[in-house]
N, C-alpha and C positions, 0 to 999 in steps of 0.2 A: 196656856203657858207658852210663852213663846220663847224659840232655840234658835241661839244666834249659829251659824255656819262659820268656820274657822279655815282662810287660805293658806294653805302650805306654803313651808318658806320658802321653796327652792319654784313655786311658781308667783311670784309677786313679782310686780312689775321691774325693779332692780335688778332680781335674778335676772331677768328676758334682756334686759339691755345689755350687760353685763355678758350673756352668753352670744348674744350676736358680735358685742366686741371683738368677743375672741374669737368668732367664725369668720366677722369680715381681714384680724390679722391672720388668722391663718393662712384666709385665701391670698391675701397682698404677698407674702411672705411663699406661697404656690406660684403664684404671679411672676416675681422674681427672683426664684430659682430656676422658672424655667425660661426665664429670657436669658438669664444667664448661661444658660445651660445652649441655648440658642444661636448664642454670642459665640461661646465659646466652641462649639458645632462649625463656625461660621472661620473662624478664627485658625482652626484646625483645615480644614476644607481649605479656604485661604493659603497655606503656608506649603502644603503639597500641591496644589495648583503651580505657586509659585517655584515650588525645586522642581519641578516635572519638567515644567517649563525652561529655566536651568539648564537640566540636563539636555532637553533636546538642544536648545540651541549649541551648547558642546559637541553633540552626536554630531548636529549639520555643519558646525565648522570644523569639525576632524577628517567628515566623508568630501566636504570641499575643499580641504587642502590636500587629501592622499589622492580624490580626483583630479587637482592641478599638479600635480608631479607625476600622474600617469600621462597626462597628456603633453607635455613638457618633454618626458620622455619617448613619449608616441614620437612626438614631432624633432627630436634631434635624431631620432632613429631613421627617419625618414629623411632626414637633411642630407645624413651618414649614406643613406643609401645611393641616395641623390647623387653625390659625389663622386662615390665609387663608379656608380654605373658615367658617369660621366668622362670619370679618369680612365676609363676601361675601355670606354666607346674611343677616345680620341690615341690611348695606345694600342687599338686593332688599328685603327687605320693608319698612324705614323709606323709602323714596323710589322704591316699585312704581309709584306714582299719581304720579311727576314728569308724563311726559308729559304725563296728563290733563289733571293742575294747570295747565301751561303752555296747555291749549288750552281749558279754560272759564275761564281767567282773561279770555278777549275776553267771555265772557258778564258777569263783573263790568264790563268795561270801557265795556258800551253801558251798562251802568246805571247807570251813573256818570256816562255823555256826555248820556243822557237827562235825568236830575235839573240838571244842571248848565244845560241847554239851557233850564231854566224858570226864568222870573223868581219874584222873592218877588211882584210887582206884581201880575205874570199870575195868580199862584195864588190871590192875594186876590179879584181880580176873577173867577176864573170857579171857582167848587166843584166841579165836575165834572171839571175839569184837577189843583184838588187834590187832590181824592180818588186821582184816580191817578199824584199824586208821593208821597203818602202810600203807594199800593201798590207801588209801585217802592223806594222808602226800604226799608219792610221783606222784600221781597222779596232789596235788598242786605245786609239786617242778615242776613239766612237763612243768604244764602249764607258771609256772614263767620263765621258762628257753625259750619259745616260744611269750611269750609278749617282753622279755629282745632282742628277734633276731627280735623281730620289731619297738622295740625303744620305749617300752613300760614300765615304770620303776617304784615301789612303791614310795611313797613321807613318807620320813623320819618322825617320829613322838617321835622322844625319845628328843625333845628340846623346846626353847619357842614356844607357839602360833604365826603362822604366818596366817594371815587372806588370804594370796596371796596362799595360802596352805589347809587351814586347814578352819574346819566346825564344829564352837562351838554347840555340843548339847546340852550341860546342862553343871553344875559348881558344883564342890563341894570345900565345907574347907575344906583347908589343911595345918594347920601353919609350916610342913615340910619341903616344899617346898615355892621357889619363888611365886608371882603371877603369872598368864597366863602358868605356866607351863604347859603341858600334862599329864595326868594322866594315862587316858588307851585312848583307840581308839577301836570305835563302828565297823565303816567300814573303811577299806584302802581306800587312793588313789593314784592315779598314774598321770601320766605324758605322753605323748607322745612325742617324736624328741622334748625334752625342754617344749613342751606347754602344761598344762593342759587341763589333761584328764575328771577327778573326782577327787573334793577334798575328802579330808582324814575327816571323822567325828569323832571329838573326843573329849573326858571332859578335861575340865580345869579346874586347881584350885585356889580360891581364896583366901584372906590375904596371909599368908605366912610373911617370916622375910621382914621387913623393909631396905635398904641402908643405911648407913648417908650419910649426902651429906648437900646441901643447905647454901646458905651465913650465915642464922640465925639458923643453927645448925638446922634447923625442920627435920623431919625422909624424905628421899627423897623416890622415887617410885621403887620398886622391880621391877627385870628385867623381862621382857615381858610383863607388865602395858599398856605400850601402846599401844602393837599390838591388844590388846585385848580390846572391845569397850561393856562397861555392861551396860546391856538392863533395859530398865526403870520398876518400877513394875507399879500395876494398879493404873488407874488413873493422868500416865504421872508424879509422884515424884519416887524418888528414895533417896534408905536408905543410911544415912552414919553411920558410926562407930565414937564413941564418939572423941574429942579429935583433932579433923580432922581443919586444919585452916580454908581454904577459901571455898565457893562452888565448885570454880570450879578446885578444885583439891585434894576434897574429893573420897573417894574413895566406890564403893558399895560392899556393905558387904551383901549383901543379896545372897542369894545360891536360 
């Protein structure tokens, strides 16, 4: 008796094809999710690469622009410095001799007090006294011709009162003359390379002629009024002269 043998459904050849189908989509399907997955790995990587990137070069143009204004400043500081020491070196040496200046200027001063002290009378009457205001004279011309080679110069005094100048000692009237004129001059002064040395002390005089001037015809202020600033008397008032408009542009007539 012969017994046929019976293949199982799920091993027939069908089956077999049929399951490796779905093993070779599976793995395709494995395949390309992990390329994708690769990609996108790649993608990621990629995108922080590039901001990192980004960022530095921001970092390095921040640190090279605060370093070009550090040194910008480095260098005008140094310019600054430059100058000063420069302007510093050339005024030691234009006004080295100030001191000095100020303290043989009493050597012009007695020679000056001396000549002054002699009459023309006296000189005429005794030769021996003129001979030596003759030698005092040029003794002062010496010395002015040796202040003049160091830039040492007298400050003019034949015009108005200049306060930037001059050194009111005292006042008198004088209707001759403008106000703040000059009268005489006590002691010289001088100047150094343009800068004040020693002001010039000297009298001024007060009233003098009147300007016209002013909208409502009032007497306006004689030249050199202004430069000239008169000192109050005691007790903080000060005197006007009759006739005078306002306070404050009354004028003191006190001497």
């Amino acid at each position: 008796m012969t017994t046929e043998t019976e293949i199982p459904a799920e091993e027939t050849p069908e089956h077999e094809a049929a399951a490796q189908a779905d093993a070779e989509m599976d793995m395709e399907r494995e395949i390309d999710l992990a390329a994708a997955e690769t990609e996108l790995d790649g993608a990621v990587e990629g995108a922080d690469t590039s901001e990192n990137a980004t960022l530095g070069v921001e970092e390095l143009q921040a640190e090279v622009t605060d370093l070009k204004d550090k040194l910008l400043r480095a260098m005008a500081d140094a310019e600054n410095t430059r100058r000063i020491a420069a302007r510093e070196k050339t005024d030691a040496s234009k006004y080295a001799v100030t001191n000095f200046a100020r303290d043989i200027l009493r050597v012009a001063d007695f020679l000056n007090m001396a000549t002054m002290a002699v009459t023309d009378e006296a000189r005429k009457a005794d030769q021996s006294l003129d001979n030596l205001c003759v030698g005092i004279d040029m003794t002062m011309k010496e010395l002015l011709n040796v202040f003049e080679a160091q830039g040492i110069k007298p400050i003019k005094t034949d015009g108005p009162f200049d306060h930037n100048l001059h050194e009111a000692v005292s006042q008198e009237e004088n209707p001759d003359v403008p106000k703040g004129t000059i009268l005489r001059v006590q002691r010289s002064g001088f100047t150094i390379q343009g800068r004040l040395l020693r002001p010039a002390q000297v009298i001024v005089a007060t009233g003098g002629p009147k300007v016209d001037g002013g909208a409502n015809g009032e007497a306006g202020e004689a030249p050199g009024e202004q430069a000239l600033e008169e000192p109050p008397t005691e007790g903080g008032q000060q005197a006007y002269g009759p006739g005078e408009a306002e306070p404050g542009q009354k004028v003191d007539q006190e001497t």
